[in-house]
Every structure is written in structure tokens, then in C-alpha cells.
N, C-alpha and C positions, 0 to 999 in steps of 0.2 A: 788276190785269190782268196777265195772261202776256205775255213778248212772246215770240214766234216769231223762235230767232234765224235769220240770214242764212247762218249754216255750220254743221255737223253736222262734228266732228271724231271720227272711227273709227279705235279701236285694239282688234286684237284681243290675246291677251294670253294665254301661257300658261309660270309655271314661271317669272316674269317679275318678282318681287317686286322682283333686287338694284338692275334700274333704273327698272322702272315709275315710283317715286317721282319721281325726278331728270326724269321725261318729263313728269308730272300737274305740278310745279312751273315746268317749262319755260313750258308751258301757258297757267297761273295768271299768265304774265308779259307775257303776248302786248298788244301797242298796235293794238290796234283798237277802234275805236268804236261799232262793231255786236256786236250780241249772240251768242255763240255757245255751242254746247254742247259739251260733248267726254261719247263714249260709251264705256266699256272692257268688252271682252267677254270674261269669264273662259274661255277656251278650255279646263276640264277640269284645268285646273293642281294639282301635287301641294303646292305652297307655299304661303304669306302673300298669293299676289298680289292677292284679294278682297278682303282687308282693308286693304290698302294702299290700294284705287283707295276703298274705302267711308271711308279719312279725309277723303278731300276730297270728300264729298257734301256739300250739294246740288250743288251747283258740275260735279260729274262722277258719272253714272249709270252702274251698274255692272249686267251680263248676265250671268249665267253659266251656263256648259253642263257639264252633270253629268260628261259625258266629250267626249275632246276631238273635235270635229267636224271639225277642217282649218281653216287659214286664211281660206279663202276663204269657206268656208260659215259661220264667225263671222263675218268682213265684211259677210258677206249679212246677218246678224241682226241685225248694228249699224244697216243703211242700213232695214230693217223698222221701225224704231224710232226711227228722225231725223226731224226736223222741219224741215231749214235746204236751201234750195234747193240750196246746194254741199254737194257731200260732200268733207270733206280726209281723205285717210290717210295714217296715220301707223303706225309699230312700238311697241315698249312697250321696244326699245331703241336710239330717237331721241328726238333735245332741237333742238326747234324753236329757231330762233334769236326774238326778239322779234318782229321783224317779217314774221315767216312765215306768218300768217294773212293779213293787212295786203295783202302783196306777190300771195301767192295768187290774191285778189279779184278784184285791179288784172289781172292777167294772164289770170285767166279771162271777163272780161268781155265780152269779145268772139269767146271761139272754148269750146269744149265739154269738152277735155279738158289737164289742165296736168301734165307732169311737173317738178319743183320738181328742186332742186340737192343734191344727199349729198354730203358732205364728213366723213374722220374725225373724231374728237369732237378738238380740238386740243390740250387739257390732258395729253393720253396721249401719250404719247414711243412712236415706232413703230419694230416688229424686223420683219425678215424676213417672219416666216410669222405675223403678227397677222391677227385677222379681222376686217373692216369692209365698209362700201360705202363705193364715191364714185359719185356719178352728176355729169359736167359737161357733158353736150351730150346731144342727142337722137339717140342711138344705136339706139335699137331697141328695146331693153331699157328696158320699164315697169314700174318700183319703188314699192310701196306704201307705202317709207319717207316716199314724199312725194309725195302726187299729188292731183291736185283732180279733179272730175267733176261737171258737174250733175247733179240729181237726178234730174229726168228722164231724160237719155240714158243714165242708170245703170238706169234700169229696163228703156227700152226693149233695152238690150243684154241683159240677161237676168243681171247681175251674175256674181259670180267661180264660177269650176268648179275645183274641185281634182282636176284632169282626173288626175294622179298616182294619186292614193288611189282615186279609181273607176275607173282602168284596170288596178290593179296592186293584188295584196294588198301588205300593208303587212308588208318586210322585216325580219327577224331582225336581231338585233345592230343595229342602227340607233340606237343611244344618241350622245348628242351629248356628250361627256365634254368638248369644252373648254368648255360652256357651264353642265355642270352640267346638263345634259336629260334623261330620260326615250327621247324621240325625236328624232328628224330632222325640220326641216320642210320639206313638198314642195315645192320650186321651180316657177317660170313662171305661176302661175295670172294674175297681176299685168299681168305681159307678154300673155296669150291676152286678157285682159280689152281692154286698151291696142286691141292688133290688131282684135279683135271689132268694137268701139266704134267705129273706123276706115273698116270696112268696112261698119257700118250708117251712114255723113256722116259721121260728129264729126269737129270738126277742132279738130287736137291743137297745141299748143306747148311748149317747154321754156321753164321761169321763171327764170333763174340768180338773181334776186335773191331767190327763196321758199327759202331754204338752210336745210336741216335738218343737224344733225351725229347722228353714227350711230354707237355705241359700238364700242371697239378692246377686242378679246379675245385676250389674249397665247396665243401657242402656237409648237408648234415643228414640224419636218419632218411627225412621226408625225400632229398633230392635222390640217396641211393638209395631208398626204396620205387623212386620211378625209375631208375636209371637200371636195375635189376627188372622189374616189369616190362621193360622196354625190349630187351635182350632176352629175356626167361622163355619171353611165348614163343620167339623162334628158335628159340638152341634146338629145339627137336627136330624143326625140319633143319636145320642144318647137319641134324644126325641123319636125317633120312636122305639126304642126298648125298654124307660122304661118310657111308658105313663104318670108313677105315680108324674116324674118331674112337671107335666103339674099343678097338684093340690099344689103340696107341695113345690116346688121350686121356679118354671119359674112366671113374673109379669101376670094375671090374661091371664094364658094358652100360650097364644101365643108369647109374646115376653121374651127375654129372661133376663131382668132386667128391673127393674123401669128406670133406664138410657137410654138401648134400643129404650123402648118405645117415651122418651120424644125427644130422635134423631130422633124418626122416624115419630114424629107427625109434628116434626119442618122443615124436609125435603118434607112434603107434603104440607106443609103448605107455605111455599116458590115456591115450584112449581105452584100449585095452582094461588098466588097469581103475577106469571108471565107470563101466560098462560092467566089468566083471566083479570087480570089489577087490581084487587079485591084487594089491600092493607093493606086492615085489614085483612087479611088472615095470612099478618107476624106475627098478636100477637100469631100464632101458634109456634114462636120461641122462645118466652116470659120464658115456660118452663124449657127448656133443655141450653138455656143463663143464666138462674138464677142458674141451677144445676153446671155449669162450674165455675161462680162467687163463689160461695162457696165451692165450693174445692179450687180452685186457695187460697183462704184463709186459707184454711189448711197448706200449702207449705212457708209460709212467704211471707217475700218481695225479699228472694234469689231465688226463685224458681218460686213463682206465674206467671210471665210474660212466661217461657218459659212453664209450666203446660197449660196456655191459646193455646199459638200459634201451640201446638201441639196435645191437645185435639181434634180436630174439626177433623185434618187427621188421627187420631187412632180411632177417634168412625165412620166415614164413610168408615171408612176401615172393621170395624167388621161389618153393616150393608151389606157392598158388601159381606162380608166371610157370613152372616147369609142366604143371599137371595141366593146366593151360592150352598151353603149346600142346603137349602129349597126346592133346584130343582132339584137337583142332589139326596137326597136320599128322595125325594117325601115326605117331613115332615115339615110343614109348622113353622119358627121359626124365628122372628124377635126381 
């Protein structure tokens, strides 16, 4: 007799080979006593990643789509094919912690929607400009590194839109070089889903003890000044589809971080004060120079010099990606 397990674990997966493994064995380790499934949905991948998730069959059922469909609309295909009243998702480069299933449960048991905890993977020694997630509170921002959903209020919301790729053709030069990509993958569907679901009842929590770790990919200025370009030109429209960032997220509406902001006071402030002659206009720098000084101290004495000299071109690089976006999907976000 089959049993019907209690969770349906969705990873979609493309290009994904060097850590899928380390994610499917994560998995494999989980302390729970109910049954579960885990799904990976080969999103069109040019690598091994099919063959990697097909070693751990039966245990883990593998999807694959001939070419790559979007995040979101693999997600969709994964939950088409679950059996388990929750849905967990997860990335194909997150390592659940043991008790991440377990934790999950407990937390969703009484409300509709969970966002779970992202923290760097902690074995990785972290520089400057590395790329990760952390997720520690309920910010706004809904991550599919780690997220539960009933089943049902997953359908009734109409699951994920990779609102990006059907509003936009899909960009030239959009290779993801520090990850070894093909492409870029589009941002927000995760978060529009969160809000959606929101806005038809569900009610949502953060689980800090459902912690997922989330892999660190070394890079320098150049790779996170793409990797902010990448993201910058749509943060707006993902302000324009889910207003409620504007209250509960973004620094007071309009910019999109307390950091933002203080770049962008100090680049008018600079202008300003070269246009006019007005000199004291520079103490409009004052802010956003003091914010830099004190991260640079975060990093040591091995790293602070090159965190400085690289700062200044990663943050007016997201300011051109923000003004960007801004005008292109008519949603004001700096």
C-alpha cells in the first residue's frame, strides 16, 4: 500500500548539477516522521542535473522540461504532480537544515502560508561581493528558498507567474557568469505569489526555526555589479504589481533601501554642489561615506580596502539599474 505523504518538497532546477546533490542528500537527512516526497523539475538544463536528481530515485521524482520554462512555471509543474497537502519549496542551491521539514509543519499548522529562515551556507568563508540569500524576519520579500503553502490555498491563488518573461522579451547578454549560467533567472514571482495569496485570506508567518542554508558564490565588483543590474531594472515593476512593498519593505516608499537612499542623496548632493559652486552641498556625502566606513569594518583589514574601492561602482550601478527599471515599467523606485 502507498502512503500519501504529508509534504510534497518542490525544487525546480536548471544548470544545477554542482549543488543539486548536496541539496537531494540534505533532504535524504531530514527527521521527520511523516512521509514525504521531494520533486525536481529539470527546468531545460544544459548539464548532468537529470542525472544527478535520477540517482536518488525512487526516493526523489524527476520532471523535465525540454526547454527552460521560468521558475515559476516549473514550480507550477511540480505542485501538478504533488500528492502532500503542504507544499515546501526549496532551490536546487539550498541544504535544508535536518529539522526543516519537521519545523515547517509545526509552523504551518495553524496559519496558510510560512516563510522559513535563509542563512549563508556557513562552511564558506564570506568576501565582499559573494552571492547568497539570508532571509531573518518577515520583510516583505517571499523566497522560495524556503517556503511552505497548503495545497489548497496554492491552487486557489492561481500558483507562480513569471510576470518578467511574459511582460518582457527575454534580454541579450543575460548570462550569469558567476554561476556558470546560460541565463539570468527572473526575480519576484516568489514575492507576487506571497502577496497574491495574502490578498485572497491566507495568513502568512515567518518560521525562524525552519532554516535553510543557501549557497555562497564568490565574485568580485564586476560580477555584483551584473548581478545588481540584473535585479535593479525590475525591482520597480515588482513595486508596481505589489504596492504593499512600498509600506512594509522599501525605506519610506520610494527608495529601495536605507542605503539607496543615502547614495542617492549624496549623488545630488555632488551635483548640486558642481553646478552651483555651493560646497557645502558635499556634506550631502557625509551620509552614505559614513555607511561605507562602517561596513568596510565589518570585512577586516583583509578585505576592507578592496569592499571601499568597489562599493561606490556596485551602488551607482544599482541606482542606474533602479532609474532603469523606473522608466521602463513606469514605477517610481530609487
Amino acid at each position: 500500500m502507498t502512503i500519501s505523504p504529508s509534504v510534497s518538497v518542490i525544487i525546480p532546477a536548471r544548470d544545477a548539477a554542482p549543488t543539486l546533490e548536496r541539496t537531494l542528500r540534505a533532504l535524504g537527512d531530514q527527521r521527520l516522521d511523516e512521509a514525504f516526497e521531494v520533486i525536481v523539475i529539470d527546468d531545460g538544463s544544459a548539464d548532468n542535473t537529470a542525472q544527478v536528481a535520477e540517482r536518488h530515485a525512487p526516493r526523489v521524482r524527476l520532471i523535465r522540461n525540454e526547454r527552460s520554462e521560468g521558475p515559476g512555471a516549473a514550480r507550477n509543474r511540480g505542485v501538478a504532480a504533488a500528492r502532500g497537502s503542504v507544499l515546501a519549496f526549496t532551490d536546487s542551491d539550498c541544504f535544508p537544515t535536518p529539522q526543516w521539514l519537521a519545523r515547517g509543519l509545526e509552523a504551518i499548522a495553524d496559519v496558510d502560508l510560512v516563510q522559513g529562515a535563509v542563512a549563508p551556507d556557513p562552511a564558506v568563508a564570506r568576501t565582499p561581493f559573494d552571492r547568497t540569500v539570508t532571509v531573518t524576519d518577515d520583510g516583505g520579500f517571499y523566497e522560495t528558498a524556503n517556503m511552505f503553502v497548503r495545497h489548497d490555498v496554492f491552487d486557489a491563488t492561481g500558483g507562480f507567474t513569471d510576470w518578467v518573461l511574459e511582460r518582457r522579451a527575454p534580454r541579450p547578454g543575460a548570462v550569469d557568469r558567476r554561476r556558470g549560467r546560460a541565463a539570468r533567472t527572473p526575480i519576484g514571482e516568489d514575492t507576487l505569489f506571497g502577496w497574491t495569496a495574502r490578498r485572497h485570506g491566507a495568513r502568512s508567518r515567518f518560521a525562524p526555526e525552519a532554516l535553510v542554508h543557501h549557497a555562497v558564490v564568490p565574485g568580485g565588483p564586476r560580477d555584483e555589479i551584473a548581478d545588481r543590474w540584473h535585479w535593479g531594472r525590475d525591482m520597480p515593476g515588482l513595486a508596481r504589481l505589489v504596492p504593499e512593498l512600498r509600506s512594509s519593505t522599501f525605506y519610506r516608499r520610494w527608495f529601495f533601501h536605507r542605503k539607496t537612499a543615502r547614495l542617492d542623496l549624496a549623488l545630488a548632493g555632488l551635483a548640486v554642489a558642481v553646478l552651483t559652486r555651493r560646497w557645502l552641498c558635499l556634506l550631502a556625502v557625509v551620509p552614505y561615506a559614513d555607511w561605507v566606513g562602517r561596513e568596510s569594518a565589518r570585512w577586516g583589514r583583509e578585505h576592507a580596502a578592496g569592499f571601499v574601492a568597489g562599493s561606490l561602482a556596485v551602488d551607482v550601478a544599482t541606482f542606474g539599474a533602479l532609474v532603469t527599471g523606473s522608466v521602463s515599467w513606469r514605477s517610481l523606485l530609487l
